[in-house]
N, C-alpha and C positions, 0 to 999 in steps of 0.2 A: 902212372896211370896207363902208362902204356904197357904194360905190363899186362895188367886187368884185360887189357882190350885182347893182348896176343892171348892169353891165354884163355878167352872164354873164346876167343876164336878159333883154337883149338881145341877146344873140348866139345865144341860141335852145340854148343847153349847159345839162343840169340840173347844178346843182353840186354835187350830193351823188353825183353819177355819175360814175366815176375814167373815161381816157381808156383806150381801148384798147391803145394802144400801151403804157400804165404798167401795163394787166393781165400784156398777154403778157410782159414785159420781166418783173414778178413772178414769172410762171408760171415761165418759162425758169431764174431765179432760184430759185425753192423747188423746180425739178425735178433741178438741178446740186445742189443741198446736198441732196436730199432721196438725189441717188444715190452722194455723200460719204457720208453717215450710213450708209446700208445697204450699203456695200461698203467701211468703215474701221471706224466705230466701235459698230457694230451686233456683226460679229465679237469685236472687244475686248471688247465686253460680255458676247457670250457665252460666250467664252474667259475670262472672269474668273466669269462666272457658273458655270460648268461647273465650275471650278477650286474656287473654295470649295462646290461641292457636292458634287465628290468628297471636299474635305477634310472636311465637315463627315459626310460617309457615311462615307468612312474615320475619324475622329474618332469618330462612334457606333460601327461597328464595332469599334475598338480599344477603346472604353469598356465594350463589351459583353461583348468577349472579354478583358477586363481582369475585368469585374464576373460573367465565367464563372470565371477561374481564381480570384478571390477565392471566389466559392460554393463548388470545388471545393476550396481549400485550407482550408477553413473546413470543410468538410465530413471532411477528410481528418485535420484538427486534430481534429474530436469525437470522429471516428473513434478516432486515438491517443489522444486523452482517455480514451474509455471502454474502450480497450484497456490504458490504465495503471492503469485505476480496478480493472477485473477482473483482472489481474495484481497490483496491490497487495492485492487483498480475498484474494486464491489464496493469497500468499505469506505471509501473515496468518492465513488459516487453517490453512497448512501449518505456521506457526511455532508455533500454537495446539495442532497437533496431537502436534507433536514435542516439544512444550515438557510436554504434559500426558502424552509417554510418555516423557519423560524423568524428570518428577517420579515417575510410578509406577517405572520403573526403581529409583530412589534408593528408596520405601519399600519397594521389592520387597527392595531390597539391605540396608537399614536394619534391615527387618523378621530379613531373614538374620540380620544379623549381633548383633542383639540375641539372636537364639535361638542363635548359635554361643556368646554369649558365655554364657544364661543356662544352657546348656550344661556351659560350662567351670566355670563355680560353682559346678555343681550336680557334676559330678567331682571339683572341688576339694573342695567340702565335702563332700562323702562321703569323701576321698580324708584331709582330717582327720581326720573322724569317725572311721575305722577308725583311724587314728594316734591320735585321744586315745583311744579304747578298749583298744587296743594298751596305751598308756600308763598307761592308769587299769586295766590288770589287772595289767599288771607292779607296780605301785605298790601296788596294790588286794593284791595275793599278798604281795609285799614285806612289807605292815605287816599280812596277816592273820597270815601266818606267826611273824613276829616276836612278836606278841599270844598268837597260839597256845603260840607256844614258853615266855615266860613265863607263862600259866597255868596249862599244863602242866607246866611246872619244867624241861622236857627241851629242849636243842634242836632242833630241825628245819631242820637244813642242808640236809638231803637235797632237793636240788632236785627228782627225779621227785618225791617224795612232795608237797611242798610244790605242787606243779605242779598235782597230781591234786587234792587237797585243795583249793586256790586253784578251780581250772575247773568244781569239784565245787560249793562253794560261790555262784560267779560263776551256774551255771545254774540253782539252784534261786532264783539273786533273780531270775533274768530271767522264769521259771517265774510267782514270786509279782507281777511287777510287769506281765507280760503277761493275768494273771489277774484281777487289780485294774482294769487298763484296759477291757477289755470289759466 
């Protein structure tokens, strides 16, 4: 190596200085690849570069308008939520309402029909009443008469007579027992 050194030292060449000819021969060399690069693979780069940039803008885009119809269907979902919520509360209170005039209905009817019937009791046993009356004067006459006849000695067949006598008697007890009540 030292050789190399004495001898470019004498030739008057610095050695750390490349020759001109291996400049230009470079130059000509990085200016053919440098006009490869920018008219082959500069294009491909930017055609790949453009390429995933539109994907990645169409990518957000469809994520956005993905993440718009989600908002919207979520929105539309509450929507109908709280449209079932106030149609179930509606139909709840309507059943509340029809439920509470149905029940009046029934006591209205109940209430009816308790007074038809205390009605009909109250006909009926009146409707007795005057039958045991009926009964108890016929029977009441029967054994006054009979009573009469023998302490009288005579008898009293005679039904007017006994009739009169019987109705005669029957209204002075009601006379004495209307009297005593008051």
């Amino acid at each position: 190596m030292h050789q190399f050194i004495v001898r470019a030292a004498t030739e008057g060449a610095n050695p750390l200085m490349p020759n001109w000819w291996e400049i230009l021969v470079v130059a000509v060399g990085f200016a053919i690849l440098l006009w490869i690069v920018v008219q082959f693979v500069v294009p491909a780069f930017e055609k790949t570069f453009a390429e995933r940039a539109e994907a990645i803008e169409g990518g957000i885009a469809k994520a956005e308008k993905a993440q718009a119809e989600a908002s919207a269907a979520l929105e539309e979902y509450k929507q109908h939520l709280t449209d079932a919520r106030a149609e179930a509360n509606r139909i709840r209170e309507e059943a509340r309402a029809e439920g509470a005039q149905i029940l009046a209905e029934l006591k209205e009817k109940a209430a009816a029909e308790a007074a038809r019937i205390t009605e009909q009791a109250h006909v009926q046993i009146e409707a007795e009443r005057q039958q045991a009356v009926a009964s108890l004067r016929a029977e009441v006459g029967t054994l006054a008469t009979t009573l009469a006849g023998r302490i009288v000695g005579e008898s009293l067949d005679d039904d007017a007579r006994s009739a009169r006598v019987v109705d005669r008697f029957l209204a002075e007890l009601e006379t004495q027992n209307a009297g005593a009540v008051k």
